[in-house]
ZAMAR-950874 format. One line per field, with one value per residue: x, y, z of N, C-alpha, C, CB in turn. Coordinates in steps of 0.02 Angstrom, whole numbers, always signed. Glycine has a CB too. Layout:
% ZAMAR-950874
n_xx	[X,...]
n_yy	[Y,...]
n_zz	[Z,...]
ca_xx	[X,...]
ca_yy	[Y,...]
ca_zz	[Z,...]
c_xx	[X,...]
c_yy	[Y,...]
c_zz	[Z,...]
cb_xx	[X,...]
cb_yy	[Y,...]
cb_zz	[Z,...]
***
This chain:
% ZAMAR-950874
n_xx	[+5779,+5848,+5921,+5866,+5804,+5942,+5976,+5877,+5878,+6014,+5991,+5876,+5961,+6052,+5988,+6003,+6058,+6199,+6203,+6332,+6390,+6315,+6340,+6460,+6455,+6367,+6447,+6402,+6372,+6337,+6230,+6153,+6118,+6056,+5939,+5878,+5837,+5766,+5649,+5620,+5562,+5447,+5378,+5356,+5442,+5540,+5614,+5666,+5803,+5871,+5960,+5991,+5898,+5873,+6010,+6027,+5959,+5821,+5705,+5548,+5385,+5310,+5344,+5347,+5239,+5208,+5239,+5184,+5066,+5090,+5119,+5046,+5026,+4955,+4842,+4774,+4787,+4696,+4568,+4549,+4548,+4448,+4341,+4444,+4447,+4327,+4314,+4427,+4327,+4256,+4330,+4421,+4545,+4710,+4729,+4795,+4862,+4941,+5057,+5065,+5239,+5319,+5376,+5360,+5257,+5228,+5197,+5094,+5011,+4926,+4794,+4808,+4761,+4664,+4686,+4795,+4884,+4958,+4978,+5119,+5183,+5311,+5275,+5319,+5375,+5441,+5392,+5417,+5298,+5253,+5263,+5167,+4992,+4968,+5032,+4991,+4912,+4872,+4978,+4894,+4806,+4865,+4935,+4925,+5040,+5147,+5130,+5174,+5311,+5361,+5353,+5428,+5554,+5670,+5612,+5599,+5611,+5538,+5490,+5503,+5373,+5341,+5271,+5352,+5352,+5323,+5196,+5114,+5105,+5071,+4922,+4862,+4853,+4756,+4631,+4634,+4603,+4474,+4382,+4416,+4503,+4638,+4757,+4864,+4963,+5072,+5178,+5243,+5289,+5306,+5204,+5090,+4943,+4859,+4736,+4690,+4640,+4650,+4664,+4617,+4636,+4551,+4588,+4588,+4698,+4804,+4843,+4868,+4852,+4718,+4699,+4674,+4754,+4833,+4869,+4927,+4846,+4731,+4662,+4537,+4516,+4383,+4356,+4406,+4341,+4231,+4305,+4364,+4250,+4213,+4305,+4354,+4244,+4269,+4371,+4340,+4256,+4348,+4418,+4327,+4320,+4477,+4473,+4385]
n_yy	[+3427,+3524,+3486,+3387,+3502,+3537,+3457,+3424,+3568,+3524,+3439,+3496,+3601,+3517,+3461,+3328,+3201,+3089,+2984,+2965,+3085,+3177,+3149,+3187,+3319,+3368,+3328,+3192,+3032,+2910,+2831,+2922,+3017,+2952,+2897,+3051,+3061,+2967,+3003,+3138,+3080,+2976,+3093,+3151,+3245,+3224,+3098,+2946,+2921,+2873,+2729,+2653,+2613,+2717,+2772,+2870,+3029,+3167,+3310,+3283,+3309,+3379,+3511,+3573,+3599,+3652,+3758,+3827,+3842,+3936,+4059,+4195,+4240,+4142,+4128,+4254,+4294,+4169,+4234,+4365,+4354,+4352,+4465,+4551,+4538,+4580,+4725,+4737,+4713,+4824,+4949,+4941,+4932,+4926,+4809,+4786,+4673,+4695,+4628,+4656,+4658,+4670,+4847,+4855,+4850,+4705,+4654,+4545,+4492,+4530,+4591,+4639,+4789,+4789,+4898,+4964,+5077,+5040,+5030,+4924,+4828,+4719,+4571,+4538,+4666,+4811,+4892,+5058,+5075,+5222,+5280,+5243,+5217,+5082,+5063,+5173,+5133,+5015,+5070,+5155,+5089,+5029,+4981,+5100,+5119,+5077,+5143,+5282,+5221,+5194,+5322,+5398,+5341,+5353,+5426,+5391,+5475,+5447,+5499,+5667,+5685,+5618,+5604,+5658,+5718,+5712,+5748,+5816,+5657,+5596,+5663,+5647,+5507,+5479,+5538,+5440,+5317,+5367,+5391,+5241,+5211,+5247,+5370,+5418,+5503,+5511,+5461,+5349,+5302,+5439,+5458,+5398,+5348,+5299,+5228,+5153,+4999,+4947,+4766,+4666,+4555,+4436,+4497,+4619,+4666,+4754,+4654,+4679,+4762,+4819,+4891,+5006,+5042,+5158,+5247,+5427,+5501,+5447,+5441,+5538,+5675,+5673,+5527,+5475,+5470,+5372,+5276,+5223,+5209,+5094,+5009,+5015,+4932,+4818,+4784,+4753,+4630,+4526,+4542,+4486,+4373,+4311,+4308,+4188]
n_zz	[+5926,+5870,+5786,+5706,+5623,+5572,+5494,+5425,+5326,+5265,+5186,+5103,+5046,+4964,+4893,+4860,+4949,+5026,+5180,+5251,+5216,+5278,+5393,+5428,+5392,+5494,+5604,+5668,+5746,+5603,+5651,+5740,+5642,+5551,+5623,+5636,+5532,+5477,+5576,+5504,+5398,+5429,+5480,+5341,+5294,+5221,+5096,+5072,+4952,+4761,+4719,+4841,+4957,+5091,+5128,+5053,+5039,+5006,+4988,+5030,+4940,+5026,+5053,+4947,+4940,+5052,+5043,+4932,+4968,+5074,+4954,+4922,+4784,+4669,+4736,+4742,+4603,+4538,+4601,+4561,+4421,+4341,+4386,+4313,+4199,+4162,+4198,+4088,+3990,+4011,+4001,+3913,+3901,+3981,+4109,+4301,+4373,+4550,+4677,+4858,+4921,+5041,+5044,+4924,+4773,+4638,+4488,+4443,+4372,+4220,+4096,+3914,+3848,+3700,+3604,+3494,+3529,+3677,+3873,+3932,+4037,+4082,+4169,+4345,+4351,+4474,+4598,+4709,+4868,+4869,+4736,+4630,+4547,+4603,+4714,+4798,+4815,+4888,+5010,+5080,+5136,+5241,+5405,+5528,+5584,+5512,+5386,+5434,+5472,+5317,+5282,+5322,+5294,+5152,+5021,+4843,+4685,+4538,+4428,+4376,+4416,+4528,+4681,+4827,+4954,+5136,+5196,+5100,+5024,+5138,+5138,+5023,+5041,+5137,+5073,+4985,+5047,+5074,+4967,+4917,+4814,+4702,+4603,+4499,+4405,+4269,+4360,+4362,+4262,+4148,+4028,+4068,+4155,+4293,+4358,+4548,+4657,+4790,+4870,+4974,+5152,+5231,+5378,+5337,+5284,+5172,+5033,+4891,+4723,+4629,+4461,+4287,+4184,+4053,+3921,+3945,+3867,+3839,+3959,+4051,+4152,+4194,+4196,+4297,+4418,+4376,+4334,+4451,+4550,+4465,+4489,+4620,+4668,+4594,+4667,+4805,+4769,+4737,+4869,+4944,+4892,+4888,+5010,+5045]
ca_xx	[+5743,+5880,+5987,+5857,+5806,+5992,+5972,+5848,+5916,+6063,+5964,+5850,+6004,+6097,+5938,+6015,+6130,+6186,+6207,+6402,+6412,+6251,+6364,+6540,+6433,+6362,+6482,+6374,+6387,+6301,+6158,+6098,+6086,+5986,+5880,+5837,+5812,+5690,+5595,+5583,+5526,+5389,+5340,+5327,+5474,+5611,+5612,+5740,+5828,+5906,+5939,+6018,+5856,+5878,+6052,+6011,+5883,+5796,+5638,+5488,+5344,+5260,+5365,+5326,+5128,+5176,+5266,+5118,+5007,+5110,+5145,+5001,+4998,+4907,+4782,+4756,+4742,+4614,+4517,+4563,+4541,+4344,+4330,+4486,+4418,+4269,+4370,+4455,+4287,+4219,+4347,+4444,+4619,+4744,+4705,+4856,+4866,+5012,+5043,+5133,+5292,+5354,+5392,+5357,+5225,+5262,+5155,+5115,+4938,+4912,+4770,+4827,+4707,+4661,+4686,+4864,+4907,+4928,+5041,+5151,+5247,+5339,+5253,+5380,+5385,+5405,+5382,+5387,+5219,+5222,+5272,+5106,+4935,+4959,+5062,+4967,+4802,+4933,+4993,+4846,+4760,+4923,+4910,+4930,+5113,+5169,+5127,+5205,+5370,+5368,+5352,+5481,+5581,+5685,+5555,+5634,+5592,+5549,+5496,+5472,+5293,+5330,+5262,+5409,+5344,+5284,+5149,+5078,+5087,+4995,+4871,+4831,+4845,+4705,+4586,+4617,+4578,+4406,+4361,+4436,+4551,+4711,+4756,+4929,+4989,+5158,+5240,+5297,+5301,+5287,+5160,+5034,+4880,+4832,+4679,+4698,+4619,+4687,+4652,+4621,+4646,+4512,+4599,+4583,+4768,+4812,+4881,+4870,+4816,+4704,+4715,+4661,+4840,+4814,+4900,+4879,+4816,+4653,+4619,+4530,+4507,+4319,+4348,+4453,+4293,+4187,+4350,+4361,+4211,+4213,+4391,+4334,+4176,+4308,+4433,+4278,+4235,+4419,+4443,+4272,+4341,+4520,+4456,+4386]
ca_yy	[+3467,+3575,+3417,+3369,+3542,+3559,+3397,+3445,+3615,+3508,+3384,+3556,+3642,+3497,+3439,+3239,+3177,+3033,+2969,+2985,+3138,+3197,+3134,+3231,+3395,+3393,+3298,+3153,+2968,+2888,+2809,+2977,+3032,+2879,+2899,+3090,+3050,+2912,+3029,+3173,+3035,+2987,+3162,+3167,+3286,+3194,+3030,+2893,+2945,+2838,+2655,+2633,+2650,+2745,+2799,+2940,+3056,+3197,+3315,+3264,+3343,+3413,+3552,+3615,+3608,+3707,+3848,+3822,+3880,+4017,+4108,+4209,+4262,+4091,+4116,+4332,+4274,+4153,+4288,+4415,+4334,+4349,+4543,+4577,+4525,+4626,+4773,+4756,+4757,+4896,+5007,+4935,+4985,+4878,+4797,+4756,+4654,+4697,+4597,+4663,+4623,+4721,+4905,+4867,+4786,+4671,+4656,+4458,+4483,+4579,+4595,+4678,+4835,+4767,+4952,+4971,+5103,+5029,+5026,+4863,+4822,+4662,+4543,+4537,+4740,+4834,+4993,+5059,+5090,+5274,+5301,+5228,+5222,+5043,+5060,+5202,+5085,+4964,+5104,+5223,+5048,+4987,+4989,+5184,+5130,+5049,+5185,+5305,+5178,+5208,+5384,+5416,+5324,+5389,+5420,+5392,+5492,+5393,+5551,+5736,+5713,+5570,+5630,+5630,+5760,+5651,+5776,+5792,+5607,+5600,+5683,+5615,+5443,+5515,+5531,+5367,+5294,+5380,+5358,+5185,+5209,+5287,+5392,+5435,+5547,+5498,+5458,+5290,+5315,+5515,+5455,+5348,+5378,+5251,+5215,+5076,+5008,+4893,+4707,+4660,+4496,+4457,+4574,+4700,+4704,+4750,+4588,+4684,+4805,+4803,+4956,+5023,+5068,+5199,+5314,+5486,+5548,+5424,+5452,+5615,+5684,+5655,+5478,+5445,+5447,+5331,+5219,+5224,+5170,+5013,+4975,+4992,+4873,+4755,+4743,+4727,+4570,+4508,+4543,+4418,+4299,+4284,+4298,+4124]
ca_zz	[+5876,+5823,+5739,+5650,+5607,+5537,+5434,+5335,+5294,+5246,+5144,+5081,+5024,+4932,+4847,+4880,+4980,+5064,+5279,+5273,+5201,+5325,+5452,+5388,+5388,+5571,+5660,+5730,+5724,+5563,+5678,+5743,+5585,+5530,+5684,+5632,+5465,+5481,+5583,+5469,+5332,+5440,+5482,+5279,+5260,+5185,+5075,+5032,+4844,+4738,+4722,+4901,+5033,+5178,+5097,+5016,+5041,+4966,+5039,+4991,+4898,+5054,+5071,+4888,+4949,+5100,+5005,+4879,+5027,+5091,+4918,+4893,+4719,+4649,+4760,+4727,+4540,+4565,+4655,+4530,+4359,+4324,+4381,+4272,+4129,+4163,+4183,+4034,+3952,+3999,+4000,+3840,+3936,+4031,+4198,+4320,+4478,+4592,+4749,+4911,+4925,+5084,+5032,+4841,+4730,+4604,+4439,+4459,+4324,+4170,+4022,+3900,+3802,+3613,+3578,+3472,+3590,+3767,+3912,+3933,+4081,+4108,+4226,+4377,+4361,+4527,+4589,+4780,+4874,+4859,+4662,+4569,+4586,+4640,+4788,+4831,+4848,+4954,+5046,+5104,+5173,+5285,+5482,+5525,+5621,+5450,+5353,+5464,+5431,+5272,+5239,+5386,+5242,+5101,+4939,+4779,+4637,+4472,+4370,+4385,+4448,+4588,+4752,+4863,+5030,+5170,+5216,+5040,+5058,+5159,+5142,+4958,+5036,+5176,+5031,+4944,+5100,+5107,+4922,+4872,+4736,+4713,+4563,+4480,+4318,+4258,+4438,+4374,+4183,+4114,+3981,+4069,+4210,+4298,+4449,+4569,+4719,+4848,+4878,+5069,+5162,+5290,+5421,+5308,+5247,+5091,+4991,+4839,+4710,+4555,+4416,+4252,+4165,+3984,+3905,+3985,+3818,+3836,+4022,+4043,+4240,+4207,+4186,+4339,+4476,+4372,+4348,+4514,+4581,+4462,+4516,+4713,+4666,+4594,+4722,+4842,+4754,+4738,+4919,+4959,+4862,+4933,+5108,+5097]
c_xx	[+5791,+5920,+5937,+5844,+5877,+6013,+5927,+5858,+5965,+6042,+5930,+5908,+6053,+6040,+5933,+6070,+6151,+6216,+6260,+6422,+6367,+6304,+6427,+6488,+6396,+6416,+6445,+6366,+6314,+6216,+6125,+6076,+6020,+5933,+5847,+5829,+5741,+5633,+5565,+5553,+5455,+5369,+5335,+5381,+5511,+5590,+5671,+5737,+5854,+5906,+5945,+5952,+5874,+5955,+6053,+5950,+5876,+5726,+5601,+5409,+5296,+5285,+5351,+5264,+5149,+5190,+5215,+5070,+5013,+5109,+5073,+4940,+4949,+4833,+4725,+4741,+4706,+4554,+4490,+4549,+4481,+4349,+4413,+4475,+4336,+4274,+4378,+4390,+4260,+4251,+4385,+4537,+4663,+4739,+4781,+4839,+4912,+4991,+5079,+5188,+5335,+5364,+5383,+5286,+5263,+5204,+5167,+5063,+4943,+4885,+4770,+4752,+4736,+4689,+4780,+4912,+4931,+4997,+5052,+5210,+5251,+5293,+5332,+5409,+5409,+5419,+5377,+5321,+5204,+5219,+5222,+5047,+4925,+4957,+5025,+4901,+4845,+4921,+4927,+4810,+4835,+4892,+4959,+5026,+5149,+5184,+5150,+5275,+5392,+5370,+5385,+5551,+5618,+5625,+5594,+5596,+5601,+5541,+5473,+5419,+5287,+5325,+5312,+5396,+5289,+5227,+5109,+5049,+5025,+4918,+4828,+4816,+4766,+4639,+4566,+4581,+4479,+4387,+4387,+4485,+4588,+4713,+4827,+4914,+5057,+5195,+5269,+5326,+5279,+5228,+5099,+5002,+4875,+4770,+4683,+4656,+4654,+4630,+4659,+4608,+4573,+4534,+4603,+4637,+4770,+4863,+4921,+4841,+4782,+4691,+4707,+4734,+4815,+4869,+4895,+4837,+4732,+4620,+4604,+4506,+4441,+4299,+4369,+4405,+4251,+4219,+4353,+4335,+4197,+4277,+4371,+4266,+4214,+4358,+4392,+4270,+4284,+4438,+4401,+4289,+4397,+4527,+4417,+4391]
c_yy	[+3506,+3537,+3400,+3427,+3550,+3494,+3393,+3516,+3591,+3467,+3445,+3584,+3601,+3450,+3350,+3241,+3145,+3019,+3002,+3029,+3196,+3200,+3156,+3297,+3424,+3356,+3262,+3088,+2953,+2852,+2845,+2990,+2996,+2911,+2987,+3077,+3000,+2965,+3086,+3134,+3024,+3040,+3185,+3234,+3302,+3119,+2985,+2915,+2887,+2748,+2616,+2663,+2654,+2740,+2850,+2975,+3146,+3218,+3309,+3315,+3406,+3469,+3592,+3646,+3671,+3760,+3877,+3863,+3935,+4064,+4118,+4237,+4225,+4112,+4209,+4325,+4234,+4184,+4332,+4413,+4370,+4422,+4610,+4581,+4567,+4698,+4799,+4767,+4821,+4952,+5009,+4948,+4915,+4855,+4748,+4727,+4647,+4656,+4634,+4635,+4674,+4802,+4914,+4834,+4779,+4647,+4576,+4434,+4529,+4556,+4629,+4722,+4778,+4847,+4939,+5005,+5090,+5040,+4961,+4873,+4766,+4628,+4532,+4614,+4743,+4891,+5013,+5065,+5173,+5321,+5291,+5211,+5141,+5037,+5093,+5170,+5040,+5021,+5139,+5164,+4995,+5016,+5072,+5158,+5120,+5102,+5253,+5286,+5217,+5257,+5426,+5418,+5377,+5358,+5452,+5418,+5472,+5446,+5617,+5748,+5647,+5623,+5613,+5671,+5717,+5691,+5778,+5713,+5588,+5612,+5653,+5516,+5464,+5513,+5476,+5339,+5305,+5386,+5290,+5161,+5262,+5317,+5408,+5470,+5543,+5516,+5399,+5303,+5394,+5500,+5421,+5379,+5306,+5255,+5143,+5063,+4961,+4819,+4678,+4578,+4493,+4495,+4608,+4749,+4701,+4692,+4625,+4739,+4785,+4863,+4961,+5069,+5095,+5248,+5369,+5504,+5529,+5444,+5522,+5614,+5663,+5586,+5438,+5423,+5375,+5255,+5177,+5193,+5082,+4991,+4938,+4925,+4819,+4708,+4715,+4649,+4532,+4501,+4484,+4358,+4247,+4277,+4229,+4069]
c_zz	[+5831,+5780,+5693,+5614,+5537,+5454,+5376,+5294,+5250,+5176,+5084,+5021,+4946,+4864,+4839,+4916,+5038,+5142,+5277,+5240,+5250,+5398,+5448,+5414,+5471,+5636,+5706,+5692,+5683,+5597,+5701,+5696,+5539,+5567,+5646,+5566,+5441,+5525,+5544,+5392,+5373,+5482,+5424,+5264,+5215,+5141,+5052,+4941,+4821,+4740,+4782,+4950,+5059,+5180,+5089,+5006,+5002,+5016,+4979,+4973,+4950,+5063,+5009,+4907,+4988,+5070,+4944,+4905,+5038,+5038,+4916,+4839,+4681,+4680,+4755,+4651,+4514,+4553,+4598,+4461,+4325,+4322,+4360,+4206,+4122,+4145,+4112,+3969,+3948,+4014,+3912,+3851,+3976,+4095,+4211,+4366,+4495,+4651,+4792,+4913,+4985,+5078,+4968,+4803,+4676,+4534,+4435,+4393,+4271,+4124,+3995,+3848,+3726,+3575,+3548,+3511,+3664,+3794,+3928,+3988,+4106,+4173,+4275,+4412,+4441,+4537,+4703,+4791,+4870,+4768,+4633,+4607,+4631,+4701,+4812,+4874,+4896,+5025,+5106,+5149,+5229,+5359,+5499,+5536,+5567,+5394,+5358,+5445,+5391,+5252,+5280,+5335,+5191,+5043,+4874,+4730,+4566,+4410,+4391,+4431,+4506,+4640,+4799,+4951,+5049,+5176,+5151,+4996,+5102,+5164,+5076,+4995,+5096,+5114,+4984,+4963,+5088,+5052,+4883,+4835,+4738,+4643,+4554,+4404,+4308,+4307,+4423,+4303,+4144,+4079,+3997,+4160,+4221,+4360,+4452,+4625,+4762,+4859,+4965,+5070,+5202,+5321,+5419,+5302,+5211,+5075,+4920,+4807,+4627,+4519,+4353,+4229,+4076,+3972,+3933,+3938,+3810,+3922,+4052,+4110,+4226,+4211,+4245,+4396,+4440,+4365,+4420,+4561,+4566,+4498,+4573,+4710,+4666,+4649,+4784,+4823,+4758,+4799,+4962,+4948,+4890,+4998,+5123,+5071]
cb_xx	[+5695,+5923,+6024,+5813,+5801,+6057,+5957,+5762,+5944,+6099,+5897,+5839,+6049,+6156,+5957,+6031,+6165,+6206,+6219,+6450,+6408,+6172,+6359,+6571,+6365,+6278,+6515,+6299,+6408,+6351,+6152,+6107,+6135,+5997,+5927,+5849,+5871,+5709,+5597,+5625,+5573,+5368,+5367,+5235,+5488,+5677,+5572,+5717,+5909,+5950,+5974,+6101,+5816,+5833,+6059,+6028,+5859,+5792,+5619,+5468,+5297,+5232,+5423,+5316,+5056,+5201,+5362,+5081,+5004,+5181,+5196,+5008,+5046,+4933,+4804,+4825,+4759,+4607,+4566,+4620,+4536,+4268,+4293,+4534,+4410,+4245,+4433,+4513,+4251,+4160,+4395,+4397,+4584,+4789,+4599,+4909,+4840,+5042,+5062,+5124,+5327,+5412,+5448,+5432,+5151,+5293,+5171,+5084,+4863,+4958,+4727,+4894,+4732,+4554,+4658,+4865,+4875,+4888,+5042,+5177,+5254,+5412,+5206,+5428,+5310,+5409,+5245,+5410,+5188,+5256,+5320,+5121,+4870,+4981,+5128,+4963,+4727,+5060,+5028,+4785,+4696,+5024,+4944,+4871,+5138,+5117,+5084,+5183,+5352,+5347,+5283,+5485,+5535,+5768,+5468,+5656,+5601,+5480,+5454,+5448,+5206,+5393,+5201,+5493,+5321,+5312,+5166,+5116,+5128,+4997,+4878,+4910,+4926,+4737,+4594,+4657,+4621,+4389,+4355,+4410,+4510,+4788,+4713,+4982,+4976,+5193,+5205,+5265,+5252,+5345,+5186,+5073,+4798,+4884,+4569,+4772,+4550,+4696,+4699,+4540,+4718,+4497,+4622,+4541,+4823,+4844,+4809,+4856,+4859,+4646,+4772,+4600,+4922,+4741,+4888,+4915,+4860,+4649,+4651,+4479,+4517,+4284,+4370,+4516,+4231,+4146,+4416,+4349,+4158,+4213,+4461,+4285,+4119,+4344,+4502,+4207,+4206,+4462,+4445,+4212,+4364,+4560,+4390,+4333]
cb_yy	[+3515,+3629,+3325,+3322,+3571,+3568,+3337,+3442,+3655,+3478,+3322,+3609,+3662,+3455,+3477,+3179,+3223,+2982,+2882,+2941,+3141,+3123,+3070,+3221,+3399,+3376,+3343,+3184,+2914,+2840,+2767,+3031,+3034,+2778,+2902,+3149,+3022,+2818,+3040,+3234,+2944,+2939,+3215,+3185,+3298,+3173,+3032,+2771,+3016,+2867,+2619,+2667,+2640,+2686,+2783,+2936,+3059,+3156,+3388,+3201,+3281,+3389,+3542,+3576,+3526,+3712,+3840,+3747,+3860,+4026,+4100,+4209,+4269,+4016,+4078,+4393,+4271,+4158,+4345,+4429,+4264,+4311,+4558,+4552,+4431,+4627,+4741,+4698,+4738,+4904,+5022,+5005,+5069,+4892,+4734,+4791,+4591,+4779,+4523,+4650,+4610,+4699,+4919,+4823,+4793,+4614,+4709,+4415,+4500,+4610,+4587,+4653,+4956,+4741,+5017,+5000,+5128,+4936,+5065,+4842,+4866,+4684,+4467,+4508,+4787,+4803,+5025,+5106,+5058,+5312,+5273,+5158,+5243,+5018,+5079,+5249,+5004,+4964,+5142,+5279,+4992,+5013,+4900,+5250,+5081,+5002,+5181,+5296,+5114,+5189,+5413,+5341,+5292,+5381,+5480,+5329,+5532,+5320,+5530,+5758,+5713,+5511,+5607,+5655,+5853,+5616,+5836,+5818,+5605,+5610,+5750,+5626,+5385,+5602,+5571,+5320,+5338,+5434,+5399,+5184,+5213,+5232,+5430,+5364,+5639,+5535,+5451,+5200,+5253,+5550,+5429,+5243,+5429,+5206,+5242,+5054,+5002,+4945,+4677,+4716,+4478,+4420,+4599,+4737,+4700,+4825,+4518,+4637,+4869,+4757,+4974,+5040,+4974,+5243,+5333,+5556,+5538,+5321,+5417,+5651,+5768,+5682,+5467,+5494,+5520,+5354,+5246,+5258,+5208,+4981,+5038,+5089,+4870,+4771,+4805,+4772,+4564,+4553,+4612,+4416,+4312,+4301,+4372,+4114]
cb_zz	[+5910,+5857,+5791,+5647,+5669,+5606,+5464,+5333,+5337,+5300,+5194,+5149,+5096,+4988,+4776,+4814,+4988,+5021,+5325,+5272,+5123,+5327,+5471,+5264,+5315,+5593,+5696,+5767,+5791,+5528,+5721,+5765,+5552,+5569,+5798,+5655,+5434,+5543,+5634,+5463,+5306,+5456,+5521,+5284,+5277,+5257,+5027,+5041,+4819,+4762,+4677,+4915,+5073,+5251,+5060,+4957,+5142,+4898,+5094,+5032,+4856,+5108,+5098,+4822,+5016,+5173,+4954,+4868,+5094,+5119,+4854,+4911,+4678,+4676,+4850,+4745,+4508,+4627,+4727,+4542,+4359,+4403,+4472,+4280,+4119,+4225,+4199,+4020,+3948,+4034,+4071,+3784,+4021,+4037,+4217,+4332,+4519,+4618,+4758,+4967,+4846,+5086,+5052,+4803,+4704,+4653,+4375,+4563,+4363,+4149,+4004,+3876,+3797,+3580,+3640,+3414,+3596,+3797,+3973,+3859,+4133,+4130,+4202,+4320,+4342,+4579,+4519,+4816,+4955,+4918,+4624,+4512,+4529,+4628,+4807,+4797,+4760,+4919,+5001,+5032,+5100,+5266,+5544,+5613,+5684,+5426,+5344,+5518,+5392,+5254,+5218,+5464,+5216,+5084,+4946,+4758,+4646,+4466,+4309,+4326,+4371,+4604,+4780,+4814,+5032,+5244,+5250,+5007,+5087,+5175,+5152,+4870,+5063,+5203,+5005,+4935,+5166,+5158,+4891,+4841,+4660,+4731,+4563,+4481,+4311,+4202,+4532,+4392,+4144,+4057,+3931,+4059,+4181,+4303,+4450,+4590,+4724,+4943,+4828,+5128,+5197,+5328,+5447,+5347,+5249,+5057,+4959,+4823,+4722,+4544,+4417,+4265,+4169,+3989,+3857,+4015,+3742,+3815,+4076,+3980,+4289,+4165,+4132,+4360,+4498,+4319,+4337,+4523,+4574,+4380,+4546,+4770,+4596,+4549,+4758,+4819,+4700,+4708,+4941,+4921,+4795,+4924,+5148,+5138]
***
């Protein structure tokens, strides 16, 4: 297992490349190599390259699928599309979708406001989970020990008004929790407000977050509960969707 294992790493890594150079790189006679090679072809891993069959090989397409499977941004914007575009009607404002990415999200979606005014941030962005209202919708819905982790952690300050005390931390993430949606005022960007909510898997981990991103000058505190509740409706529906 572990030889052929190391043969298709080898094959993986070099993108082609042929027996007697397969057989230079692990030190084993050209007919083992054959032998594991023919089997990860028919186990669909690997395929003969080039004009020389069963020469030169190359992995084959199924390994794109599986990594196709595992990434799960395709499948969060999917989910996410329809009640983004909803969003963006009826607030008239920017809608984001971040994904998890371990300790950070990662801005993988964005429609942008028609308004001349808006906020614009690079798809690709990222931001930790306790700086913006994203992460915070990430954050406040992680498994208690996780979230603990993290705020055990050093907290980087992005501007003046980033929340950086674990206990105040806390406690704001304590309330996200128990209304939905997360809220920020220039903790990632000085000039912009945003409300988010979190995106859950079936087991009711956060994948992700979805958010209403404005200027501060358009988002007035009275606006932030009723944001709010659509947000949490949305990610509700978003979370139905990618759960099956």
């Amino acid at each position: 297992m572990k030889s052929a294992l190391r043969l298709f790493e080898l094959v993986a890594a070099h993108g082609e490349i042929g027996v007697s150079e397969l057989a230079r790189l692990t030190d084993q006679p050209k007919t083992t190599v054959q032998r594991g090679l023919r089997t990860l072809h028919e186990a669909g891993w690997l395929r003969p390259a080039g004009a020389g069959a069963w020469r030169r090989w190359s992995v084959s397409a199924r390994l794109m699928l599986l990594a196709q499977s595992l990434d799960p941004s395709p499948r969060l914007k999917r989910s996410a599309l329809a009640s983004m575009q909803d969003l963006r009607d009826f607030t008239g404002e920017t809608i984001h979708l971040m994904l998890r990415d371990g300790d950070e999200v990662v801005l993988i979606e964005r429609l942008d406001s028609l308004k001349t005014l808006r906020t614009v941030r690079p798809l690709g962005a990222r931001a930790p989970l306790h700086v913006a209202a994203n992460g915070k919708a990430v954050l406040a819905n992680l498994p208690p020990e996780d979230q603990a982790r993290y705020l055990g952690g050093r907290l980087s300050r992005w501007t003046p008004r980033t929340l950086t005390d674990p206990d105040a931390l806390r406690n704001e993430l304590a309330q996200v929790r128990a209304c939905g949606y997360a809220y920020s005022d220039g903790e990632l960007d000085l000039d912009v407000r945003a409300v988010a909510s979190a995106v859950l898997d079936a087991e009711g981990r956060p994948v992700g977050s979805l958010s209403i991103s404005c200027p501060a000058s358009r988002l007035e505190p009275a606006m932030v509960e009723p944001y709010g509740r659509r947000l949490a409706e949305a990610a509700r529906a978003i979370s139905a969707r990618y759960a099956t």
